[in-house]
N, C-alpha and C positions, 0 to 999 in steps of 0.2 A: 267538816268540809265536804267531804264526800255525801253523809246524808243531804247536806243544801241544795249537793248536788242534783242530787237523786231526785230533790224534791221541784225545784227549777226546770228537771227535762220534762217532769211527767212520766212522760214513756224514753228512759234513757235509749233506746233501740233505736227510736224513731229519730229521735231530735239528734241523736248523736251520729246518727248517719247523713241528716242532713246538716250538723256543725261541719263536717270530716267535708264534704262535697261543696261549700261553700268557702273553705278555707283554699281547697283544691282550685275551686274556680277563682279567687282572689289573688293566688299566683299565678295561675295561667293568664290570666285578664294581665297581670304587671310582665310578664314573659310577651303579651302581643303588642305590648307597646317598646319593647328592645328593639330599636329596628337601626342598621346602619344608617341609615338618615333617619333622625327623629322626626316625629307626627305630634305636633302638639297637643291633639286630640286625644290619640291614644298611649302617648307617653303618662297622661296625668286619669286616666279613666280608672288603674287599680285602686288612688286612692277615694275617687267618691265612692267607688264599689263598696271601699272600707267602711266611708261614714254609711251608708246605707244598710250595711251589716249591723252596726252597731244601732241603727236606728231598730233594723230589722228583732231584733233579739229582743230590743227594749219592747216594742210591739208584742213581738210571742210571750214575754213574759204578763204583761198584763191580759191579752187576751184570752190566754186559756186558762185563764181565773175563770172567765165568765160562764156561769151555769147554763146546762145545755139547753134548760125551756127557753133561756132568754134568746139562747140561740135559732132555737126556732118558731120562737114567736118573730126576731126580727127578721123571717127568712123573706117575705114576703115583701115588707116595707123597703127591702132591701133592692129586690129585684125590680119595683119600680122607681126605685133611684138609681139604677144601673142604669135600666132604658130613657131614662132622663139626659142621664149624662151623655151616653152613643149619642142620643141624639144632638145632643150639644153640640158634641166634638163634630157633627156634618156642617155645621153652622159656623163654628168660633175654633172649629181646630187647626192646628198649628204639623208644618210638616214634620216627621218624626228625622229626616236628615239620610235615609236609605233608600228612599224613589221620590221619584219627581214628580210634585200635586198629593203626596199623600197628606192628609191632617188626619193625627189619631191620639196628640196631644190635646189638650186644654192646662194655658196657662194662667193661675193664680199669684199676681206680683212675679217673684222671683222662682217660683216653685212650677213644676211643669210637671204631669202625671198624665197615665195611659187608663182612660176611664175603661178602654176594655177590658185590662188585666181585674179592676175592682168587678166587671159584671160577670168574668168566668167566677168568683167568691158568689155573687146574688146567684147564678144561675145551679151552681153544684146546691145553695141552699133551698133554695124555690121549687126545683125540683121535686128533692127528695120531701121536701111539707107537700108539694101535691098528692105523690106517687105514696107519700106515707097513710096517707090517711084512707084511700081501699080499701075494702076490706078482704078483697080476693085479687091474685093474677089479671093483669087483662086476658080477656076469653076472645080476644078478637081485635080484628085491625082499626075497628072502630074505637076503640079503648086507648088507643095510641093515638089516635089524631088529639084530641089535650092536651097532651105532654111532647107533640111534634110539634105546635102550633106555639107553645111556652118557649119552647127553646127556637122556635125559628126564627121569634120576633128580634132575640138581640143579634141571632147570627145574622140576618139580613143587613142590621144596622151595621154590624161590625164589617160582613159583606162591602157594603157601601162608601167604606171611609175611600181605600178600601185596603183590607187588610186577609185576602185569604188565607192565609196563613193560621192565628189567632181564630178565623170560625170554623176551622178542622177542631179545634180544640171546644165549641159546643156541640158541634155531632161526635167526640166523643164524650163529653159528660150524658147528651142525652141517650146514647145506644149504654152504657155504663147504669146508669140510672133504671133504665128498662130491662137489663137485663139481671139487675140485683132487685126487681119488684119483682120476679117469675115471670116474664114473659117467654113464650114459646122461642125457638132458634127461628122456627120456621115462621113467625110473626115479625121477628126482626131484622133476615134475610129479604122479605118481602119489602118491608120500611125503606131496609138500603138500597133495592132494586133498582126504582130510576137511578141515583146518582151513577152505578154503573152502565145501565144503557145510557146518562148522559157521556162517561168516557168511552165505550165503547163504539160509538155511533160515529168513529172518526173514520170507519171502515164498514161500507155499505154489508161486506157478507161478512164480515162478527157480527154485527146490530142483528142480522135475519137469524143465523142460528142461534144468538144468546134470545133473540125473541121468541122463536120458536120453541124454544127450551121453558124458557118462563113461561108460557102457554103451556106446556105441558104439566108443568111442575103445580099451576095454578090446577088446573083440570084433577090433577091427581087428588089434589087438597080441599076438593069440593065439599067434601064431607066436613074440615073443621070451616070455611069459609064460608059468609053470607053471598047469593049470589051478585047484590051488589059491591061487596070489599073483592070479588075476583073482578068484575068488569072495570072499578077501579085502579086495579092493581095493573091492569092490561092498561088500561086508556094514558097515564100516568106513566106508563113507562114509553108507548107512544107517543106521549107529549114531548118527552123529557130526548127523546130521539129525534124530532121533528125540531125542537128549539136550540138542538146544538152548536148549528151555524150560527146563527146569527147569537149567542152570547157569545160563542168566540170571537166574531168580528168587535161586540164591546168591548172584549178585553184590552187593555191597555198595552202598548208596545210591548212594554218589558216582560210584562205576563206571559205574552204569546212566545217569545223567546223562551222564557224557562223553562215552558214545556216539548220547544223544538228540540233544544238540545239537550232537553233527557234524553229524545229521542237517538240524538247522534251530536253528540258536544263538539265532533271534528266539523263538523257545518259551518261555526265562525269560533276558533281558538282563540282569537285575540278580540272576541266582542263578548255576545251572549256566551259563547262555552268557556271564558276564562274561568270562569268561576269555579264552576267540575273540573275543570281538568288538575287548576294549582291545588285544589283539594285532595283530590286525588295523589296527585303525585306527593302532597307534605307527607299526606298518613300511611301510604307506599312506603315513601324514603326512611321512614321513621323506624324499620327491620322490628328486632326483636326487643330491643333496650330504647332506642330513639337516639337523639343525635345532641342529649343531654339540655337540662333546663337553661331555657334564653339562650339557643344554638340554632335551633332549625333554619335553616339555609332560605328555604319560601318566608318564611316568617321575616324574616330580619331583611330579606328585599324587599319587602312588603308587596309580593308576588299574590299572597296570599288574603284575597276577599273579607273585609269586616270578620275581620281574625279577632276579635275582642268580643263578638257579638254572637252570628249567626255561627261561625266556623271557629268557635272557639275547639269543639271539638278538635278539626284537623291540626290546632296548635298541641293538645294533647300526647295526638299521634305522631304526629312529626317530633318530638322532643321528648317524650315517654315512651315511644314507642309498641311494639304489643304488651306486654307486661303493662306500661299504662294504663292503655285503654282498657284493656282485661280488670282491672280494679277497677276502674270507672263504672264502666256496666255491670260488674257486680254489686257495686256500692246501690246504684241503681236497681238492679234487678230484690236487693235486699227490702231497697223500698219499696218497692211495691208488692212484696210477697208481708212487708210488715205489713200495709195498708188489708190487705187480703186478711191476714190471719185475725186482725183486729175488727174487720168487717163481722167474720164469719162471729167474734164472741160476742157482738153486740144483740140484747137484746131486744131494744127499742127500733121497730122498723127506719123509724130517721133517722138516727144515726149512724146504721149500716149503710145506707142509700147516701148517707154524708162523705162516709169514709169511703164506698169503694166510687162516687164521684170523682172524688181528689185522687182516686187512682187512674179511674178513669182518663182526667185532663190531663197527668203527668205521663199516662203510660203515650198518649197523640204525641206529645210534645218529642219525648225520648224517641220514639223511632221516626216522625220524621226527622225532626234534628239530624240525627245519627245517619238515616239512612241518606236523606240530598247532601250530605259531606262525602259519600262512599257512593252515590251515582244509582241508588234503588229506588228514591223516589226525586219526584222534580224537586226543584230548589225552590223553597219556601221559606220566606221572613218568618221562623218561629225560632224561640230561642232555646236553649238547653234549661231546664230547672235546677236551679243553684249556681251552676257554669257559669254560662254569660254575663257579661255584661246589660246590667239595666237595672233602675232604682227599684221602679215601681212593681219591676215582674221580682225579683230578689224578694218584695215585700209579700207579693203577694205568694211566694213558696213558704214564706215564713208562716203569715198568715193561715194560709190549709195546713200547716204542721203543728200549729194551737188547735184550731180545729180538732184536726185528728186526735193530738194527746188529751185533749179535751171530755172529747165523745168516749174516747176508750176508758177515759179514766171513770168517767160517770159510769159508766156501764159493767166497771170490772166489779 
């Protein structure tokens, strides 16, 4: 029994830390549906959690059968059926049920899935087939526009449903990806550059000294820079300064709240800052032990925000307390130090660049998750890996965790 066992996880390490964090998230999900007035919603969301588990498993076992060329021969094929789908779901998708006008489903009969969660799968593959085949590091910032432009095209789409949240999750597979091909720090500090002068720029004198710095910083680097990738790098970051108003004003109501009361959640307590605050306060109250399983006081008034979903986290803390959460993110922290150690033994460029992808999207997921439940970064629709509640993202952790045992096992 044990050997079937053995022989079913692959990499027992891996898969059995994420069996352990999906059991975990199966009762926290059945713990945010206790509520002194039932939610018919989320009274019954542990059990599809379950069938989805069970579907999930049946998936991982068949796919990390499949041999790793086949793997990345279909990487490609892949990636333009992702962008097929985004683009679908602008046309024929359906609201996902947590903001108003989003469509980022597409439904088939009775079945309903999240085509983005399948193209973060095409884009960790697609990727790593471009960036595999080099033959050396990029030597420069023009090396990166291929692989900025591969990955921009589903983040935009994904951008557009709109789902910001989910496209933090392909700026990181693609900064992940580039920086397990050997790309310089200082190539991929330049790359991130606008998006920071675009947050930055909400304050006339940060945008001039962080400008004036990057001016410097570019001048300093003349020597590895061509001089059109520094005039570039300036103009670009100029642009991305000069167009910040007016995307904000596209932002959607609710969007521009999120990120008000990052700034200061007492601005509206019982509107946009509900959210932060009962977060806060669950995983606060929660002490050293917690306030024991299916107890939490926020939780069961249903105080507490898509407590099944995005903040399943704060049911954790509030009810498990520090001791909880402290295994949680270790459990967590283990995976991605396995994804790392299995990156590092791989010898096949693609499959390194596979492996530390999937760490890549999971490590974006874990700290925002973690950190908009605890008030470090704004409050973003991304959901925990394994945690939360949701079919298709469930499938799709399962799925990178074939992958992964996959790749490593070919390679050990």
């Amino acid at each position: 029994m044990t050997d079937w066992l053995r022989r079913w996880a692959g990499d027992p390490l891996l898969t059995g830390t994420a069996f352990g964090l999906s059991l975990v998230g199966i009762a926290m999900i059945y713990s945010a549906g206790v509520l002194n007035i039932p939610n018919p919603v989320t009274s019954i969301a542990w059990s599809r959690q379950v069938i989805w588990f069970i579907l999930a498993l049946a998936v991982f076992t068949v796919s990390w059968q499949v041999k790793a060329r086949w793997v990345e021969w279909a990487a490609f094929p892949a990636y333009g059926l992702a962008l097929l789908l985004l683009a679908a779901t602008l046309v024929v998708g359906t609201g996902a049920g947590t903001a108003e006008g989003v469509g980022r489903w597409i439904g088939i009969g009775g079945l309903r899935f999240q085509p983005a969660e399948f193209a973060k799968i095409a884009a960790v593959l697609g990727l790593a087939r471009l960036l595999a085949v080099r033959e050396a590091p990029p030597q420069g910032l023009r090396d990166l526009l291929g692989p900025a432009v591969f990955m921009g095209i589903p983040l935009v789409l994904v951008v557009l449903q709109p789902d910001l949240g989910t496209a933090l999750a392909f700026v990181g597979i693609l900064f992940a990806g580039l920086y397990w091909a050997g790309t310089p720090l200082l190539f991929l500090a330049l790359l991130a550059s606008p998006g920071l002068a675009l947050i930055l720029s909400f304050s006339t004198l940060v945008w001039s000294i962080y400008f004036i710095g990057l001016a410097l910083v570019v001048y300093a680097s003349r020597y590895r820079l061509y001089l059109h990738e520094s005039l570039a790098v300036v103009l670009v970051n100029l642009a991305a300064g000069t167009v910040a108003m007016p995307l904000w004003n596209r932002l959607a109501e609710y969007q521009k709240n999120r990120l008000l009361v990052f700034l200061d959640p007492g601005m509206d307590p019982r509107g946009a800052g509900w959210n932060l605050i009962q977060s806060k306060v669950a995983i606060g109250s929660g002490g050293l032990t917690g306030k024991g399983f299916t107890q939490g006081t926020q939780k069961r008034l249903d105080f507490l925000p898509e407590q099944h979903t995005d903040f399943i986290f704060s049911v954790v803390g509030e009810e498990l307390g520090f001791i909880g959460v402290a295994l949680v993110l270790a459990a967590f922290t283990f995976l991605l130090l396995r994804l790392i150690r299995l990156a590092e033994k791989a010898a096949d460029p693609f499959a390194g660049l596979v492996l530390f992808g999937i760490f890549g999207t999971w490590l974006v997921h874990i700290v925002i998750n973690v950190g908009m439940t605890v008030g470090l970064v704004p409050i973003t629709g991304i959901p925990l890996p394994f945690l939360s509640y949701g079919g298709t993202f469930l499938l799709t952790c399962w799925i990178f965790t074939a992958l992964a045992v996959r790749l490593a096992r070919e390679e050990s």
